[in-house]
RODO-2510 file (C-alpha; in nm, 4 decimals, decimal comma):
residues 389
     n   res          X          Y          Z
     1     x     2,6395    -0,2072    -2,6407
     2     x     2,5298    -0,0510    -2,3205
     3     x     2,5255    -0,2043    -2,0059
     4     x     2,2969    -0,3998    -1,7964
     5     x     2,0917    -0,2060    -1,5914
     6     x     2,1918    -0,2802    -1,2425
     7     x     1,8947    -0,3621    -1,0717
     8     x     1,6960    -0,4059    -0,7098
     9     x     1,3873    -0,5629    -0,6498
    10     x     1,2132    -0,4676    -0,2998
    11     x     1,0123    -0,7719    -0,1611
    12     x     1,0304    -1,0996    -0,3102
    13     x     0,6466    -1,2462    -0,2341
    14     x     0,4045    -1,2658    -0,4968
    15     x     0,5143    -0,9825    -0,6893
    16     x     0,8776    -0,9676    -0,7010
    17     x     0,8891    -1,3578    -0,7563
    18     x     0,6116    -1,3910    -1,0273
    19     x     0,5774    -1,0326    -1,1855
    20     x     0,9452    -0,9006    -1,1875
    21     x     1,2119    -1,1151    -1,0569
    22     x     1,1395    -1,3967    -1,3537
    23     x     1,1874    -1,0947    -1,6289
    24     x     1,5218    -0,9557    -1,5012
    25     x     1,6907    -1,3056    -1,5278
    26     x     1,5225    -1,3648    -1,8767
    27     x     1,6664    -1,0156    -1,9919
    28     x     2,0589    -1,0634    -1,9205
    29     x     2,1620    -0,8260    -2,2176
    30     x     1,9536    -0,5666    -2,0693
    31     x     1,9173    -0,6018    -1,6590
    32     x     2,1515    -0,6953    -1,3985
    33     x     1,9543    -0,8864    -1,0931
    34     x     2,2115    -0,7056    -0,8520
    35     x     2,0251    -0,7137    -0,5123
    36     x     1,6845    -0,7977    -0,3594
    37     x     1,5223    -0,6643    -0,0129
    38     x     1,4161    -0,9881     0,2118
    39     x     1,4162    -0,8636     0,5703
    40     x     1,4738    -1,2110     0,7048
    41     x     1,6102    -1,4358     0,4412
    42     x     1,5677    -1,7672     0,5857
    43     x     1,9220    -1,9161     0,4092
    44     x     2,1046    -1,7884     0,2179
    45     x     2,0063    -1,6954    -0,1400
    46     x     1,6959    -1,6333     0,0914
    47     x     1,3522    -1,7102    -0,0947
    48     x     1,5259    -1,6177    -0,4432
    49     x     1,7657    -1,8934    -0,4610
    50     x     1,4639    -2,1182    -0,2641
    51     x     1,2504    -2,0060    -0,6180
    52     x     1,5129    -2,0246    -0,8944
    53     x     1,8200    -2,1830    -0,8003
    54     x     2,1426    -2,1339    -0,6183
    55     x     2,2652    -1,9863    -0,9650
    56     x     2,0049    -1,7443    -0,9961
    57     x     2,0825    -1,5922    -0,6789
    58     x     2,5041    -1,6438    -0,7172
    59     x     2,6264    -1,2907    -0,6613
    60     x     2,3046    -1,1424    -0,6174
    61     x     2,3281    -0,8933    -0,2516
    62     x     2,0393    -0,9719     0,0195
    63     x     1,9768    -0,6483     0,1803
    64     x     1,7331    -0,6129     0,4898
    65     x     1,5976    -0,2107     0,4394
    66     x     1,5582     0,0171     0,2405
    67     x     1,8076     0,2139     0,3210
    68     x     2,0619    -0,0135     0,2336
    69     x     1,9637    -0,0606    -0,0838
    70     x     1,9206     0,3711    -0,1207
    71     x     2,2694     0,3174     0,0123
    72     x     2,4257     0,1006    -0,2793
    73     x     2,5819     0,3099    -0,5195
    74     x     2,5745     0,0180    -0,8146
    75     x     2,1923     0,0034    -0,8262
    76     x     2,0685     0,2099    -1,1211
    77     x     1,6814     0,0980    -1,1240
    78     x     1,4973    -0,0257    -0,8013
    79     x     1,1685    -0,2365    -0,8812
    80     x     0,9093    -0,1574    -0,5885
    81     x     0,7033    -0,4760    -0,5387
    82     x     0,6521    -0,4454    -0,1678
    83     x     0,2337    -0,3661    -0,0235
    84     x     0,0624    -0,1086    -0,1418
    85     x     0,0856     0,1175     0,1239
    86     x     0,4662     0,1644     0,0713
    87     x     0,4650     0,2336    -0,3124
    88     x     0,4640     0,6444    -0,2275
    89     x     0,7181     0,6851     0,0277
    90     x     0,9192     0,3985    -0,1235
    91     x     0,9354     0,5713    -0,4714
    92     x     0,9692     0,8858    -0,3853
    93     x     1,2550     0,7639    -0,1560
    94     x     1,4496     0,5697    -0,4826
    95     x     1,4275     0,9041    -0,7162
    96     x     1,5450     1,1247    -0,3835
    97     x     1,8512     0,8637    -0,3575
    98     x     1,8936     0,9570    -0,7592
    99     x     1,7793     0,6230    -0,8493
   100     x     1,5235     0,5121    -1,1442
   101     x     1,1928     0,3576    -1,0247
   102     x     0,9818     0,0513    -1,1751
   103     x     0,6705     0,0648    -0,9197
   104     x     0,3958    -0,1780    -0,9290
   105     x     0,0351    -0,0780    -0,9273
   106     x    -0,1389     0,0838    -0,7542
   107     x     0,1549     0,3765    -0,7845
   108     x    -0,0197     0,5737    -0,4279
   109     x    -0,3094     0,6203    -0,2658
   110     x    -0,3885     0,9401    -0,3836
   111     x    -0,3651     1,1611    -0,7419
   112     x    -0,1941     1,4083    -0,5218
   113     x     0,0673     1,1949    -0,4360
   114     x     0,1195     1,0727    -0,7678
   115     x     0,1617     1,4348    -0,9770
   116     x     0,4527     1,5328    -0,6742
   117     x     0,6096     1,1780    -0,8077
   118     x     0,5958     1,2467    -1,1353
   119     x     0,7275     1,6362    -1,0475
   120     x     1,0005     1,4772    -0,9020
   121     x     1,1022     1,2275    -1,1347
   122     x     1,1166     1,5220    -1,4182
   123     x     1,3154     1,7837    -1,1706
   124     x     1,6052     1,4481    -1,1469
   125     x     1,5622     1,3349    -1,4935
   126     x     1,4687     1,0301    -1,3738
   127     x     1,2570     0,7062    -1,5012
   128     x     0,9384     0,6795    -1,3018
   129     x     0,7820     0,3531    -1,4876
   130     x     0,4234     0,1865    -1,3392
   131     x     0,3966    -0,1214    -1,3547
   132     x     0,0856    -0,1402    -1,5436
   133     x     0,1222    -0,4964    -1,7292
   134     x    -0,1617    -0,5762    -1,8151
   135     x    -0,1703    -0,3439    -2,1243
   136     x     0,0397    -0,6813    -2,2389
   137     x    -0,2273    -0,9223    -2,1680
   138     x    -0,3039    -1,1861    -2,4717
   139     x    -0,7014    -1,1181    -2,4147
   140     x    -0,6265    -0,7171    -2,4061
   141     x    -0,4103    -0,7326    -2,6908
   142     x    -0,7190    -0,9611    -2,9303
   143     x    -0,9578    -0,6876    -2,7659
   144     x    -0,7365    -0,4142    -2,9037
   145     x    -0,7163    -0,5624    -3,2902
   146     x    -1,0769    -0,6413    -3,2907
   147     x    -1,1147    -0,2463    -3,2367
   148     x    -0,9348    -0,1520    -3,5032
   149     x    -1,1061    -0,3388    -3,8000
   150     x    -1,2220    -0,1196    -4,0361
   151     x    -1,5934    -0,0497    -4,0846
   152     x    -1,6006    -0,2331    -4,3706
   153     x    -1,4690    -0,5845    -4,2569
   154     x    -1,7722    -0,7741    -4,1423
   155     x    -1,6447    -0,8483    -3,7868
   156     x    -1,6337    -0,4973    -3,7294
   157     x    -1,8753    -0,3935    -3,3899
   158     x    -1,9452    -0,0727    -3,5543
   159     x    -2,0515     0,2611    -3,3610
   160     x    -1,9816     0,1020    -2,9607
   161     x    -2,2011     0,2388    -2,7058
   162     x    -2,1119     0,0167    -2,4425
   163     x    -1,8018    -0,1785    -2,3183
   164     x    -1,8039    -0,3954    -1,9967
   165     x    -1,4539    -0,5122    -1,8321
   166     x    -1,4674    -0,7699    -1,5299
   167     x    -1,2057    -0,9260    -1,3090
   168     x    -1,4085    -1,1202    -1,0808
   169     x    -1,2842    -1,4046    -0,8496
   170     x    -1,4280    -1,6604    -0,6007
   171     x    -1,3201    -1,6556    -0,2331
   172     x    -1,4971    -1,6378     0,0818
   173     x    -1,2513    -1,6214     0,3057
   174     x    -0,9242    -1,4053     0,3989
   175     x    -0,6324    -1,4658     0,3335
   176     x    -0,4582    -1,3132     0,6231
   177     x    -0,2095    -1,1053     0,4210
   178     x    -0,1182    -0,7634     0,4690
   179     x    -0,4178    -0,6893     0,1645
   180     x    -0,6946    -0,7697     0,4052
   181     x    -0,6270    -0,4598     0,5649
   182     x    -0,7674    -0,1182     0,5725
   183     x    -0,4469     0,0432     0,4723
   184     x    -0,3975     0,3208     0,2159
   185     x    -0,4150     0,1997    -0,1103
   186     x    -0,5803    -0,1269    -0,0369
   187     x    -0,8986    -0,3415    -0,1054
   188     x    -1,0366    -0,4220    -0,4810
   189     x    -1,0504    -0,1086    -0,6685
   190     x    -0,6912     0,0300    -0,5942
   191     x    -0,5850    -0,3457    -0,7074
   192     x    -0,7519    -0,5214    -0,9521
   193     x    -0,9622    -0,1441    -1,0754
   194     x    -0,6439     0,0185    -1,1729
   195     x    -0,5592    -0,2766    -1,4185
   196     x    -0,9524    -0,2196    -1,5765
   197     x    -0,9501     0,1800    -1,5111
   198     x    -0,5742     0,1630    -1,7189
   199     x    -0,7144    -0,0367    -2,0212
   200     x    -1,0947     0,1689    -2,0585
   201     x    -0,8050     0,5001    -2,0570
   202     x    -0,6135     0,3435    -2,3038
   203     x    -0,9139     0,2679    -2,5346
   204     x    -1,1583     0,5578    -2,4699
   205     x    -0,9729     0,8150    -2,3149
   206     x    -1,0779     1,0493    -1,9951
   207     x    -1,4718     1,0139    -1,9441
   208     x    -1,7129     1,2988    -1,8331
   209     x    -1,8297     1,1302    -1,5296
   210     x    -1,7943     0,8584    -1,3271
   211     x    -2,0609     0,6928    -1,1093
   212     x    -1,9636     0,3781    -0,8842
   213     x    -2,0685     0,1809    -0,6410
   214     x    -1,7703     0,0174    -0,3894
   215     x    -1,8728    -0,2025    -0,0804
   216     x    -1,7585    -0,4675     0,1402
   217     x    -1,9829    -0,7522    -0,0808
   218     x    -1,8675    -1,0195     0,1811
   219     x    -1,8932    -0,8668     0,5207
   220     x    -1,5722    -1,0422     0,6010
   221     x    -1,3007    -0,7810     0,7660
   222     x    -1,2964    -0,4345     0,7790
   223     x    -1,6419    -0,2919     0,6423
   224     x    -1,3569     0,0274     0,4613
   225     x    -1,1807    -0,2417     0,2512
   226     x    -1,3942    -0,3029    -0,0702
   227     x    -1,4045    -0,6525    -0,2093
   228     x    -1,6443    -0,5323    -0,4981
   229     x    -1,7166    -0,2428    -0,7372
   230     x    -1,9244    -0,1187    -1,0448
   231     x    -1,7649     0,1600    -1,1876
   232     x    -1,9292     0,3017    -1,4587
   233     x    -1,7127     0,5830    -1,6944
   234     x    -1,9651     0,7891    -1,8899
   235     x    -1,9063     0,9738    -2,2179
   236     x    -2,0690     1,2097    -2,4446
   237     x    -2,0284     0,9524    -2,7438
   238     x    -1,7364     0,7801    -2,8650
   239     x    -1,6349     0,9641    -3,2644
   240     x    -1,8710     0,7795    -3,5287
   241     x    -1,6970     0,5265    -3,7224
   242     x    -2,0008     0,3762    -3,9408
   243     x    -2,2883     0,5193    -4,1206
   244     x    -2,5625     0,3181    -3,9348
   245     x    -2,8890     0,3864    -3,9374
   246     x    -2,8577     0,4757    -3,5402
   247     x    -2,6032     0,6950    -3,3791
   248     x    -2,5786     0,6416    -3,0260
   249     x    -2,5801     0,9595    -2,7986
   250     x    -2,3331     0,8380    -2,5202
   251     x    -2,0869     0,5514    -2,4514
   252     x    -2,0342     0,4205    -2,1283
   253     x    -1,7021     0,1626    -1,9930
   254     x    -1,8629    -0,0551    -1,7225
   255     x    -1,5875    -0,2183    -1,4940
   256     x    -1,6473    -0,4271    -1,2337
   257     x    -1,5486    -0,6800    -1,0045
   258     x    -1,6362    -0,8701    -0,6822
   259     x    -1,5021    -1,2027    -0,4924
   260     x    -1,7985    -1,3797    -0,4866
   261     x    -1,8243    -1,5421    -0,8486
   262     x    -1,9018    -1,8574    -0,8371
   263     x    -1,8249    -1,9496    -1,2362
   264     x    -1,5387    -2,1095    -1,4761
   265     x    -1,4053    -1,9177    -1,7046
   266     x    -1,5120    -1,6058    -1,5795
   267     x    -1,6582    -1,3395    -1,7938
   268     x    -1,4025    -1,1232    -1,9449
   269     x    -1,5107    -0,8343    -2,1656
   270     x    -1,8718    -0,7797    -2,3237
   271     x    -1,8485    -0,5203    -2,5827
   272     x    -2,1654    -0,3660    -2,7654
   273     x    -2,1861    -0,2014    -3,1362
   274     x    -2,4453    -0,1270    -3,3327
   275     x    -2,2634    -0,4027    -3,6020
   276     x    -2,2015    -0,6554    -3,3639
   277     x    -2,1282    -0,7793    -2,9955
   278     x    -1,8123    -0,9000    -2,8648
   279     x    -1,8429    -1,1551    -2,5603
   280     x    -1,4475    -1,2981    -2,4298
   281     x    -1,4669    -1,5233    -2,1078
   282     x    -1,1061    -1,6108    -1,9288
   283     x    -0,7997    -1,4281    -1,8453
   284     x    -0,4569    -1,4021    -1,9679
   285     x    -0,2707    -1,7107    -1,9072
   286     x     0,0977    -1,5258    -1,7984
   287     x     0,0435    -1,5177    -1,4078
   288     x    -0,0488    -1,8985    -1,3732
   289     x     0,2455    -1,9784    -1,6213
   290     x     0,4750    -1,7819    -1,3990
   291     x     0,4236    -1,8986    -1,0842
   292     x     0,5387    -2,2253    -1,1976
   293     x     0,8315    -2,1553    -1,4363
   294     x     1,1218    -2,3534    -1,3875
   295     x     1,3623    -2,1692    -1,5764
   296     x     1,2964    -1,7245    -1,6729
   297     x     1,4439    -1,8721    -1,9865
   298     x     1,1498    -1,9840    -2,0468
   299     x     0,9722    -1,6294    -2,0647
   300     x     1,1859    -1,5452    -2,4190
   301     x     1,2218    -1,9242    -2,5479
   302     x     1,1129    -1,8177    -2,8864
   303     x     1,0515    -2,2082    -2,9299
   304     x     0,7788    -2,2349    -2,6391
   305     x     0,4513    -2,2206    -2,8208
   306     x     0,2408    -2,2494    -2,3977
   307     x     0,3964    -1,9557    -2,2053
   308     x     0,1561    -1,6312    -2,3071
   309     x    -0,0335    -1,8540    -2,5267
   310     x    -0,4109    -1,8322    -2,4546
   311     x    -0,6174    -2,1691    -2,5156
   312     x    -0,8616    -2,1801    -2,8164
   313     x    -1,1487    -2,2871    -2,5811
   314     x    -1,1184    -1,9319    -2,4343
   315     x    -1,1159    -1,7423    -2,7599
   316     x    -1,3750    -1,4347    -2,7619
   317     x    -1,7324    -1,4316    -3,0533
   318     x    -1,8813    -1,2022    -3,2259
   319     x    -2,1790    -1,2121    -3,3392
   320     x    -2,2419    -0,9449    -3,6158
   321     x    -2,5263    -0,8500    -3,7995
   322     x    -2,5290    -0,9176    -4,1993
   323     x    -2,7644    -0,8640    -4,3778
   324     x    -3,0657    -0,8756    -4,1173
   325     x    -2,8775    -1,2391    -3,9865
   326     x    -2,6981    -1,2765    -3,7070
   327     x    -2,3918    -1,4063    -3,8132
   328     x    -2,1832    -1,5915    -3,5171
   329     x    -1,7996    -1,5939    -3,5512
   330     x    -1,4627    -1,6922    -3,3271
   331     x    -1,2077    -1,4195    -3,2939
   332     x    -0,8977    -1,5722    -3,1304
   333     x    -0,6584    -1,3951    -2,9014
   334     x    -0,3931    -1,5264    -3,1389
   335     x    -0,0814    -1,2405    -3,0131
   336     x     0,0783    -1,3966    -2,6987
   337     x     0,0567    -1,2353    -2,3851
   338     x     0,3750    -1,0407    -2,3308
   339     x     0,5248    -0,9097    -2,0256
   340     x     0,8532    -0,8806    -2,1011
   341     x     0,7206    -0,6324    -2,3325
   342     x     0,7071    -0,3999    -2,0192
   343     x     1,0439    -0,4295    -1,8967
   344     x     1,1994    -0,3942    -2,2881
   345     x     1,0199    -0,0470    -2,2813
   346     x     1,1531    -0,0003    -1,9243
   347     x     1,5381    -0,0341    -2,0278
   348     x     1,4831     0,1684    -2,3556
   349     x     1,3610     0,3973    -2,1511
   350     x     1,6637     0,4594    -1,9116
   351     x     1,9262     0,3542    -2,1733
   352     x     1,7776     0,5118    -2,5122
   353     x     1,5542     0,7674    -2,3229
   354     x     1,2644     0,6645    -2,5251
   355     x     0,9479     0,7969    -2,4230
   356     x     0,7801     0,5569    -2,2017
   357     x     0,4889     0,3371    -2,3584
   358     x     0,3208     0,3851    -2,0106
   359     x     0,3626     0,7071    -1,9004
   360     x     0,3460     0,7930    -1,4972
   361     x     0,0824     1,0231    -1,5642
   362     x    -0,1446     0,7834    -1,7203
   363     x    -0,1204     0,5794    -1,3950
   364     x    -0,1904     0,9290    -1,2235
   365     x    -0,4935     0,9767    -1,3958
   366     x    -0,6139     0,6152    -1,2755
   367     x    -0,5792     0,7003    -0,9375
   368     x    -0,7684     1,0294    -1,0628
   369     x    -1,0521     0,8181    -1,0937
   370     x    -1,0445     0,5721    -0,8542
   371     x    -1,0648     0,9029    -0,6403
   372     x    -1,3428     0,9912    -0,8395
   373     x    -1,5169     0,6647    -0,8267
   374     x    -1,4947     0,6469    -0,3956
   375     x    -1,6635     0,9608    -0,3704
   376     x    -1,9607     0,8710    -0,5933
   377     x    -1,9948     0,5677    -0,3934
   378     x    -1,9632     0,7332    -0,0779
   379     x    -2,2150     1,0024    -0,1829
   380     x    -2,4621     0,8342    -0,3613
   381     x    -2,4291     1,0521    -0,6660
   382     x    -2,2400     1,0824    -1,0110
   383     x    -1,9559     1,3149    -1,0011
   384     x    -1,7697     1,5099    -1,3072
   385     x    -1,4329     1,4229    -1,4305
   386     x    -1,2708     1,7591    -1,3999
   387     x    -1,0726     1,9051    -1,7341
   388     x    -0,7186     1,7645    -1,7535
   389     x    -0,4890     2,0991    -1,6218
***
């Protein structure tokens, strides 16, 4: 049996505490939690052991830069969970040092920057991995398997001509974090739009144009960081999967967010056939869980029936139409949410070199668009999705 992959994780706020630190620990057999980067570790086990535990953080190396870490020759795989800003020069900076990368979203600022990572990665035969998780969301995953059905089952949505995807929140003030400012790679679309960007990819493919509109909803800080967007992924038509009596012409992904929905649960998805309508409020229940683990153990306990398990009262409709009746119908997100789906595929890839189940240049392509989608805002006008090279 292979090794555990010895492994770094850069910052341990939010993300390295909730989103990767917790997965490492559940995954012995296959990781090795060999070091984290806390500039100023209050005590020691700094805010790791505070989180999980003098145990957790027994053995585990504190380092204060980057360079230190770059400097460790024991670390195979460094997981970048530090701001936004960083995630270029940071990556790029683990693959130079001959290290494989784990980078949260969103991977850079720019599509440029992200094609000279991935060029990079390739030239060292390294893993570049985003961290694009939410492809293992519990409401993403029920989306997914409604999709499929076959024309014939009568929950089937038919010929789709229109699929919305919201992530909207409430909150009218800052927060005073390092995401209220106008840095690269900041405000709503580079953070919550590459998780919706990522999924309409992964369902519908690359669209023919995009047309957005990005603002400062709120008028709180900067008026360049967006706190709300519409962006709306147009294509010719999606390929016919019925024999209905209409055929749409075009398809079109609507994603959108903004801070200042006032609503519980939230609207999730709102997905239009010409068999039926889908309608899914509430969101994945991992995050919450995860901030409050006690134990990672928990993540893998294959006798916890809560963690990744979303409630009933959440579950998505459809209503269909049969025979000239609208016919209403639950469809439950009944596959748990699964995160630790992500870093499985991560070690497989290093250790197995198994091709990657998210690919960097699927995350390149979302910052593709979220290029895309600024400009349309910006000019007032729909612009063309260029030809993949």
């Amino acid at each position: 049996m292979a090794s555990p992959i010895k492994t770094c994780v850069l910052g341990v706020g939010l993300a390295g505490l909730t989103f990767h630190v917790p997965f490492v620990l559940a995954l012995p057999h296959l990781f090795k939690l060999h070091a984290v980067l806390e500039r100023k570790p209050a005590g020691p086990g700094g805010k790791l052991q505070e989180r999980f535990g003098p145990e957790a953080a027994k053995d585990v190396k504190i380092y204060n830069s980057l360079e230190a870490v770059l400097a460790d020759p024991e670390i195979e795989l460094v997981i970048v969970g530090t701001p936004s800003e960083t995630h270029y020069e940071f990556t790029k900076k683990v693959l130079e040092a001959g290290k494989h990368v784990l980078c949260d979203k969103p991977i850079t600022a720019t599509f440029a920057q992200a094609t000279e990572i991935d060029e990079l990665a390739k030239s060292k035969k390294l893993v570049a991995y985003p961290y694009q998780n939410r492809r293992w969301d519990s409401d993403f995953l029920g989306l997914r398997s409604l999709l499929s059905l076959s024309p014939e089952n009568p929950q089937s949505l038919g010929n789709l001509y229109e699929f919305e995807s919201r992530f909207d929140r409430f909150r009218d003030v800052l927060k005073g974090t390092w995401k209220d400012l106008p840095l690269p790679a900041s405000g709503q679309t580079y953070d919550l739009g590459a998780h919706l960007i990522d999924q309409a990819l992964v369902l519908f493919g690359r669209p023919a144009k995009v047309t957005a509109q990005i603002e400062n909803l709120r008028g709180l800080g900067s008026e360049q960081l967006d706190d709300s967007f519409t962006i709306n992924l147009h294509y010719p038509s999606l390929p016919q999967r019925t024999t209905a009596s209409v055929t749409p012409t075009s398809f079109t992904a609507i994603l959108r967010s903004t801070m200042l929905s006032v609503r519980s649960s939230q609207p999730r998805y709102v997905v239009r056939g010409t068999g039926g309508t889908f309608l899914k409020f509430g969101v994945d229940t991992q995050e919450d869980q995860l901030k409050v683990i006690k134990s990672p153990s928990e993540i893998v306990d294959a006798t916890n029936t809560v963690y990744g398990q979303e409630p009933e009262e959440i579950w998505g409709t459809v209503e269909n139409l049969i025979d000239g009746q609208v016919v209403k119908s639950i469809w439950p997100s009944t596959a748990k949410g699964q995160y630790v789906g992500l870093f499985k595929d991560v070690a497989a890839a290093i250790r197995e070199g198994k091709t990657p189940a998210v690919k960097w240049a699927e995350s390149a392509e979302v910052i593709e668009i979220i290029e895309l989608a600024k400009q349309s805002s910006r000019e007032g006008r729909t612009v063309v999705v260029p030809p993949r090279a």
